[in-house]
N, C-alpha and C positions, 0 to 999 in steps of 0.2 A: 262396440260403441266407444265413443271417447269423448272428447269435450271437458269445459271445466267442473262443471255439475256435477254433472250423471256420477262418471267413476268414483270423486270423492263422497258423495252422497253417498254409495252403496258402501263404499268402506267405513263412513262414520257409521251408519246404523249400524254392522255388522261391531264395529268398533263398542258402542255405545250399549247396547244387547249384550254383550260379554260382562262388560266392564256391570252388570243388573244381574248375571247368571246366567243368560238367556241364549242358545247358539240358533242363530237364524240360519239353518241348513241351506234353504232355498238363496237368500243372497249370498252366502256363501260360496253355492255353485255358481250364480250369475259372473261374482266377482270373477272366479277359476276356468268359468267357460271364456270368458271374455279376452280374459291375460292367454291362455294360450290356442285362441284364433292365430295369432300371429305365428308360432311358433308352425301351428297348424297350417297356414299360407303359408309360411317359407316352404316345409317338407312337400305338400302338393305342388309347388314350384319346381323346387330342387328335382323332384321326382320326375316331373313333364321334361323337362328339360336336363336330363340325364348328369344331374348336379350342377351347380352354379361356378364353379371356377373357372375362370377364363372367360366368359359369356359377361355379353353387356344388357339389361336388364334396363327399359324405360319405364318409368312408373307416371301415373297419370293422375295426381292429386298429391295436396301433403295435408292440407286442411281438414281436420276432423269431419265435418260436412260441407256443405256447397251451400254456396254466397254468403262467405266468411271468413277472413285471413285469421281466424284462431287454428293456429297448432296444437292446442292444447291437448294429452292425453290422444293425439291424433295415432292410429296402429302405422300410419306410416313408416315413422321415426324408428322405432323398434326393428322391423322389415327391413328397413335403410341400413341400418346397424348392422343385422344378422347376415343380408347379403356379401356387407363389406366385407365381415368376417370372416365371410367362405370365400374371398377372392375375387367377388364379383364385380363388376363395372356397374356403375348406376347413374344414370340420365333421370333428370325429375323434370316435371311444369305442374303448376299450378297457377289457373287465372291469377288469385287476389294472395294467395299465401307466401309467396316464394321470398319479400324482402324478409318476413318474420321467420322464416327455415335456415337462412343465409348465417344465422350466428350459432345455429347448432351442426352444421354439415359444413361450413367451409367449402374449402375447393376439393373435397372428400368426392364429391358429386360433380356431374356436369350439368350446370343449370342451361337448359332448353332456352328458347324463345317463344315456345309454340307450343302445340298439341302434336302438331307434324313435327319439328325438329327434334322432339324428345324421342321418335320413333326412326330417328337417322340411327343407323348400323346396328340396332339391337334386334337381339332372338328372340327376344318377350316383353311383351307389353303388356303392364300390369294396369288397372284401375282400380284406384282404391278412395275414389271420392265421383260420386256422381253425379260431377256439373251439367248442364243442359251441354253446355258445348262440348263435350264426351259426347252425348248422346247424338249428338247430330255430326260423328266424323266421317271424312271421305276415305273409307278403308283401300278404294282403289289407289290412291293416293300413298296412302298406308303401306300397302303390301309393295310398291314400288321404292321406298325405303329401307324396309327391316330388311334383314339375313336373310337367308335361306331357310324354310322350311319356319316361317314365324308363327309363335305360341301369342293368343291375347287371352290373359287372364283377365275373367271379369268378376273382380270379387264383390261387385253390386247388383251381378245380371241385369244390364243396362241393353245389350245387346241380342240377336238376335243370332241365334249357335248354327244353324243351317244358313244364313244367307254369311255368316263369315266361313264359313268350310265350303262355301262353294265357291266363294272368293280364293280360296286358297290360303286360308289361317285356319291352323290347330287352334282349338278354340276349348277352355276350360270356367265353369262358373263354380260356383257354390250349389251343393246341393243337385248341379245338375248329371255331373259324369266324376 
């Protein structure tokens, strides 16, 4: 989860519960499960994709959620970070978010036009915000862009895993493989 809320909200109680005696194990873990999802998405990445160095990576969202240009505490940003680190190439779009991204990423990234253009020459295709228009792509489309042998990570499970493997995309969600 992210957003301006939610995360600070769990750290003040957890905060706030201390500072009284009190250790709230359960938010505790929420906070610790949550921080390392990301780290957790990179390594299931890195892994599908036999490490990320050298490899161009399009990502499909930067907006904490959909119909919203809040970046805020979005797992994106992090992602974005961690890929760079290992060497990676990263193509980003998002509908409503992208002016508000542009002063934390620079020309760090390749900002897209489209939903399609951020899937020009990359090995994997990440979503990490589930806008209606994700959910309605022409992967035929799709798969005549990406590289060879293209990975769509759906870390929303937006899609359908058998009709993109028949299409010809390695296909990864949460929870499901």
């Amino acid at each position: 989860f992210g957003g301006s809320c939610f995360p600070k909200d769990v750290r003040s109680l957890i905060h706030s519960a201390a500072e009284r005696g009190y250790v709230l194990n359960i938010l505790q873990a929420v906070d610790t499960v949550n921080t390392a999802q990301i780290q957790w998405a990179f390594e299931k990445l890195s892994r599908l994709m036999g490490g990320v160095e050298g490899k161009t990576i399009g990502l499909l969202g930067l907006a904490f959620k959909p119909d919203t240009d809040d970046i805020r505490e979005s797992p994106a940003f992090p992602l974005v970070e961690k890929l760079l680190s290992e060497g990676a190439s990263v193509q980003v779009f998002d509908p409503e978010a992208m002016d508000n991204a542009r002063h934390l990423l620079q020309d760090r990234v390749v900002w897209a036009k489209n939903e399609y253009d951020v899937a020009q020459g990359t090995e994997a295709l990440v979503v990490l915000t589930d806008w209606n228009e994700f959910k309605q792509l022409d992967f035929k489309r799709i798969l005549g862009v990406m590289a060879a042998s293209p990975l769509v990570f759906d870390t929303r499970n937006i899609y359908d895993p058998t009709k993109l493997k028949t299409l010809g995309f390695r296909y990864a969600g949460i929870g499901r493989n």
